[in-house]
MARVO-733410 format. One line per field, with one value per residue (C-alpha): residue number from 1; residue in three letters; x, y, z. Coordinates in steps of 0.1 Angstrom, whole numbers. Example, Ala and Ser with C-alpha at 12.3 -4.5 7.8 and 13.67 -1.06 7.14 Angstrom:
<rs>
voti: c(1, 2)
dolo: c(ALA, SER)
X: c(123, 137)
Y: c(-45, -11)
Z: c(78, 71)
</rs>
This chain:
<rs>
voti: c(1, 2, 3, 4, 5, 6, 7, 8, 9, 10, 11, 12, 13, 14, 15, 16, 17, 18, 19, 20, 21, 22, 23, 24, 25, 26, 27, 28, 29, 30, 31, 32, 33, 34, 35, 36, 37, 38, 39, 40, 41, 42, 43, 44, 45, 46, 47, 48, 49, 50, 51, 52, 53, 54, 55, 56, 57, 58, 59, 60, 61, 62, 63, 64, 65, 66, 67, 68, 69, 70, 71, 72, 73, 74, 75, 76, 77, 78, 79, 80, 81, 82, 83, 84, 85, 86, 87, 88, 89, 90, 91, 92, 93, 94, 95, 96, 97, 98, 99, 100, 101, 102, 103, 104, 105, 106, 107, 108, 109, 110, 111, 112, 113, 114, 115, 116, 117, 118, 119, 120, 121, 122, 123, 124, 125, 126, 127, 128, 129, 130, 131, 132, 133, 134, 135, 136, 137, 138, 139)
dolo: c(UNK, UNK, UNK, UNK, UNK, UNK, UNK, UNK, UNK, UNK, UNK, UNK, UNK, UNK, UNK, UNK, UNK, UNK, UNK, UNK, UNK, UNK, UNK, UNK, UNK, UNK, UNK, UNK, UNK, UNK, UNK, UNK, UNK, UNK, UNK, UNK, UNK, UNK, UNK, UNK, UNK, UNK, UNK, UNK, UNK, UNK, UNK, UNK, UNK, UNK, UNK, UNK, UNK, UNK, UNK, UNK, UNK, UNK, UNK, UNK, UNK, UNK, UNK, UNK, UNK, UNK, UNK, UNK, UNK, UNK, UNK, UNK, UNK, UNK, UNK, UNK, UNK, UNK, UNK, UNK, UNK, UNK, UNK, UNK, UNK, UNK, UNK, UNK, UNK, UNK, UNK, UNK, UNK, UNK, UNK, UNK, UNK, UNK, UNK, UNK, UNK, UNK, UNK, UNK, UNK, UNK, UNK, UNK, UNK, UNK, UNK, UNK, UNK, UNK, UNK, UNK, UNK, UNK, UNK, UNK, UNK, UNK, UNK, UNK, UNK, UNK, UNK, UNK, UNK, UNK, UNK, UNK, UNK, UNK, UNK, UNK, UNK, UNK, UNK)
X: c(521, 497, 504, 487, 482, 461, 444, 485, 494, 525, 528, 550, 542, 562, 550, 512, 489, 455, 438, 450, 426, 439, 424, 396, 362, 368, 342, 352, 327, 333, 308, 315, 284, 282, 284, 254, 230, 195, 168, 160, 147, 114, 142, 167, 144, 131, 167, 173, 140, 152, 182, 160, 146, 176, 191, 158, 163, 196, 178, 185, 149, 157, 162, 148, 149, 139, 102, 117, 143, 129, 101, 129, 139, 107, 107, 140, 130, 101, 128, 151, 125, 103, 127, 111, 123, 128, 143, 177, 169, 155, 177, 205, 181, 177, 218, 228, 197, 215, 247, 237, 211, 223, 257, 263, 239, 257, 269, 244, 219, 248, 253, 218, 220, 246, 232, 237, 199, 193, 219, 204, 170, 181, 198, 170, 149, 165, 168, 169, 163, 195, 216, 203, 215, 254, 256, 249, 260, 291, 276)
Y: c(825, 854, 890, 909, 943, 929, 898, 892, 851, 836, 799, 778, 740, 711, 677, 690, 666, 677, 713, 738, 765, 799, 829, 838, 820, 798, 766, 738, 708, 679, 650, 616, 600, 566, 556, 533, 548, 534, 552, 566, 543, 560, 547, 573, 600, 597, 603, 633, 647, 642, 656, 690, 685, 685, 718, 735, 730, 741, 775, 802, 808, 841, 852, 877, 856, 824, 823, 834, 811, 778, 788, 787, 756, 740, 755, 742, 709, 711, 720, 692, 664, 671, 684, 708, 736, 760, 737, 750, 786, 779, 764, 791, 818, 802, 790, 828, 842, 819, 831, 865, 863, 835, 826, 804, 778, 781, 751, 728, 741, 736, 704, 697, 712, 690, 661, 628, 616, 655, 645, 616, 627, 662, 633, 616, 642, 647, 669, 707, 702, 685, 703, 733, 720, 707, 747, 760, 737, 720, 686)
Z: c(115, 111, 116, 147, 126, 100, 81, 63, 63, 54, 50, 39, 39, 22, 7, 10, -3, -3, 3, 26, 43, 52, 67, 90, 97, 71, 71, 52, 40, 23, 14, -7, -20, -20, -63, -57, -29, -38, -28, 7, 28, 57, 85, 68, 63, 99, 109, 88, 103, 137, 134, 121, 153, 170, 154, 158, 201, 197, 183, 214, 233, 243, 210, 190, 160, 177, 156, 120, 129, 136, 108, 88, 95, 93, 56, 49, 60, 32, 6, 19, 19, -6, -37, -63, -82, -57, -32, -39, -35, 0, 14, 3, 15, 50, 50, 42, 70, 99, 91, 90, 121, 146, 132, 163, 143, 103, 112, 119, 94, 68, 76, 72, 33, 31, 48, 30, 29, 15, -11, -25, -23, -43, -73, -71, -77, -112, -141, -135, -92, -88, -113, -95, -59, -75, -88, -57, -31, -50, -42)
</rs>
């Protein structure tokens, strides 16, 4: 299907329903809020803050970006769980630095932008915070 010499795809599919992802390093998300999530419960936001936790030991010890890194997470944790303004802007800031600086952890800090509980607490938020986060993040 793809060509050795170069980034050149050919493909044919038939009776495709749905997307198709072609190319290299592609990610691909997808999220479906629940129409009538009510508002987060401490249970649900001690779970998203555990799985920070979680992602943040994942963060390589040996590294030389181990401090920036899990300081990054702890400040995308602020912008995750308490929505303001410039929560959106974090959290692409810290979503573009992993991918640039430990790309072996994209991943798991995009899921957490995308989290559900981050989700609803960015709607709940309102106004110009979550119109802010569907422009950036397509949620």
């Amino acid at each position: 299907m793809t060509d050795s010499r170069g980034d050149r795809y050919e493909v044919r599919a038939d009776q495709v329903s749905g997307q198709i992802v072609v190319g290299r390093d592609n990610t691909v998300t997808r999220f479906e809020a629940a129409p009538t999530a009510g508002p987060v419960t401490e249970e649900e936001l001690a779970a998203l803050r555990a799985e920070f936790a979680r992602v943040r030991g994942l963060v390589p010890r040996a590294s030389a970006d181990a401090d920036r890194a899990r300081d990054l997470l702890d400040e995308l944790e602020e912008a995750a769980t308490a929505p303001d303004a410039d929560s959106a802007s974090t959290m692409a800031y810290v979503r573009r630095w992993f991918n640039r600086h430990v790309p072996s952890l994209d991943e798991a800090v995009a899921a957490l932008v995308i989290h559900p509980v981050v989700l609803r607490l960015m709607e709940a938020a309102g106004g110009a915070v979550a119109d802010e986060f569907r422009r950036r993040f397509g949620a």
